[in-house]
N, C-alpha and C positions, 0 to 999 in steps of 0.2 A: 117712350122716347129715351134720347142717351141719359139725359139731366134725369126722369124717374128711375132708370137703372142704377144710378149712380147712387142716388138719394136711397136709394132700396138697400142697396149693398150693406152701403154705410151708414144705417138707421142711427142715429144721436152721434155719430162721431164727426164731428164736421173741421177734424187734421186729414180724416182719412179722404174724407171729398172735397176735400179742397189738392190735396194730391192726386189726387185720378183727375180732377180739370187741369191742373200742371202738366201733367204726361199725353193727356190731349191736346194740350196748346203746345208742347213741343212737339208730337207729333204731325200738328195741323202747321205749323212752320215748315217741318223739315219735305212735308209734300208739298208744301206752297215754293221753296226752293229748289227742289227738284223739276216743279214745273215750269218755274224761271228757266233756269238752266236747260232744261229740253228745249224752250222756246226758245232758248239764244241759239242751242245749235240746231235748231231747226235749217233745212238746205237750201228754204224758200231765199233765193238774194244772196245766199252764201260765197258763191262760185264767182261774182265779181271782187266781193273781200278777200278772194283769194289772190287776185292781184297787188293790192295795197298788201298785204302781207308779207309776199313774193320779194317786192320791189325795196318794201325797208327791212330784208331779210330776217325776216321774225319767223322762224323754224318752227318752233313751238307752235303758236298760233294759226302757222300755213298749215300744218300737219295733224292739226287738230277740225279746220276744215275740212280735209280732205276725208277724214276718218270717218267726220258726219254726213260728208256725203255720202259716203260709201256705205253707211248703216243705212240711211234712209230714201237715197235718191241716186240706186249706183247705176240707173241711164244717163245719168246726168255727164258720163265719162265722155263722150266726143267734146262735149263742151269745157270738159276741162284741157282736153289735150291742144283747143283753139286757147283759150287764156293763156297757156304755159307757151304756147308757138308765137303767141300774139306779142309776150312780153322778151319773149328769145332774139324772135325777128326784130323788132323794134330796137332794140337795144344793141344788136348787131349793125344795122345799119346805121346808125346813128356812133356807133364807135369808129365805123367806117368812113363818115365824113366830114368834111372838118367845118361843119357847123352843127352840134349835134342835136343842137336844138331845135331847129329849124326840120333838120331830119326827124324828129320824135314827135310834131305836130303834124306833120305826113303823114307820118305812119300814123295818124288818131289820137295819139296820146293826150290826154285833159290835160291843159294849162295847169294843172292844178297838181298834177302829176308829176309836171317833168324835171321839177328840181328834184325830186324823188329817184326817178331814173337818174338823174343825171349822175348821183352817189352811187345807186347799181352799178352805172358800168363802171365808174371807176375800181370795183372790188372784181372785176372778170375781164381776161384778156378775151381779145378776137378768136384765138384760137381755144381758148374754154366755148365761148359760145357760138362758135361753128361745129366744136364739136358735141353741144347740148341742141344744136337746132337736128343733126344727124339722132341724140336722141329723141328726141320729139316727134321725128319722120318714122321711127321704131317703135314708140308707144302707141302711134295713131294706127297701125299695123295690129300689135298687139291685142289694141281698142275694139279692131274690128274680127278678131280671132283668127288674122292669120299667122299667128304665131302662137306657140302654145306658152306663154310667159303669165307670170300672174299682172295685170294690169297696173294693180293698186302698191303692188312693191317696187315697181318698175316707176312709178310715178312717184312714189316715195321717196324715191334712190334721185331723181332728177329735182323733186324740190328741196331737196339736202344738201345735194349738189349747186341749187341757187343761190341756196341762202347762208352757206357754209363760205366761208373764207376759203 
């Protein structure tokens, strides 16, 4: 076992074995945090978080799901390019009308949500996000190969574009 190797190693020195369970208890940390962290970006439920991201324009964190999607779950792209359409359209219509709330419960949007949007649109004119719905009509294209574009930079480029001032 590891504890007789150790104990073999370091016969009577017991600074030197107690330093080798040190460098394995920080090693046994630093894989127990790395399995943390794989498990947070795991893509299982991801792709909904990518909305709450989206809407309170957190770059960093939207672009960091999408990354993990794309390492681990990159069929999972039609579904994205519905979330990014889902939160385009909604938002568009709801700038459109002059009750915007009432249009963003229409459209699906969680109660819980729509004070959240309600900040989104204030940070995008109608014509930013008619002109993002145009791209989202282009990704879904791309999504399905008939464009030869890289999908993932293309998708990149539009949640930068959402979450960016």
């Amino acid at each position: 076992t590891l504890i007789q190797n150790i104990s073999e190693m370091n016969s009577g020195n017991l600074v030197a074995q107690q330093n080798e369970v040190n460098v394995l208890k920080l090693l046994y940390k630093e894989r127990e945090n790395q399995a943390h962290i794989s498990s947070m970006d795991s893509a299982e439920f991801v792709p909904f978080e990518l909305e709450d991201m989206i809407i309170s324009r957190n770059t960093k964190d939207a672009l960091r799901i999408i990354h993990s999607i794309k390492n681990s779950e990159a069929h999972y792209a039609p579904l994205l390019v519905w979330i990014i359409g889902k939160i385009i359209n909604s938002a568009s219509y709801a700038r459109q009308n002059q009750n915007p709330k009432i249009s963003l419960e229409k459209s699906g949007v969680w109660k819980n949500k729509i004070s959240d949007y309600m900040v989104f649109i204030k940070h995008h004119s109608l014509k930013k996000l008619i002109q993002l719905q145009k791209n989202v009509f282009e990704l879904d294209i791309v999504s399905k190969g008939l464009v030869k574009k890289d999908f993932w930079n293309e998708l990149d480029d539009i949640v930068i574009d959402l979450t960016s001032n």
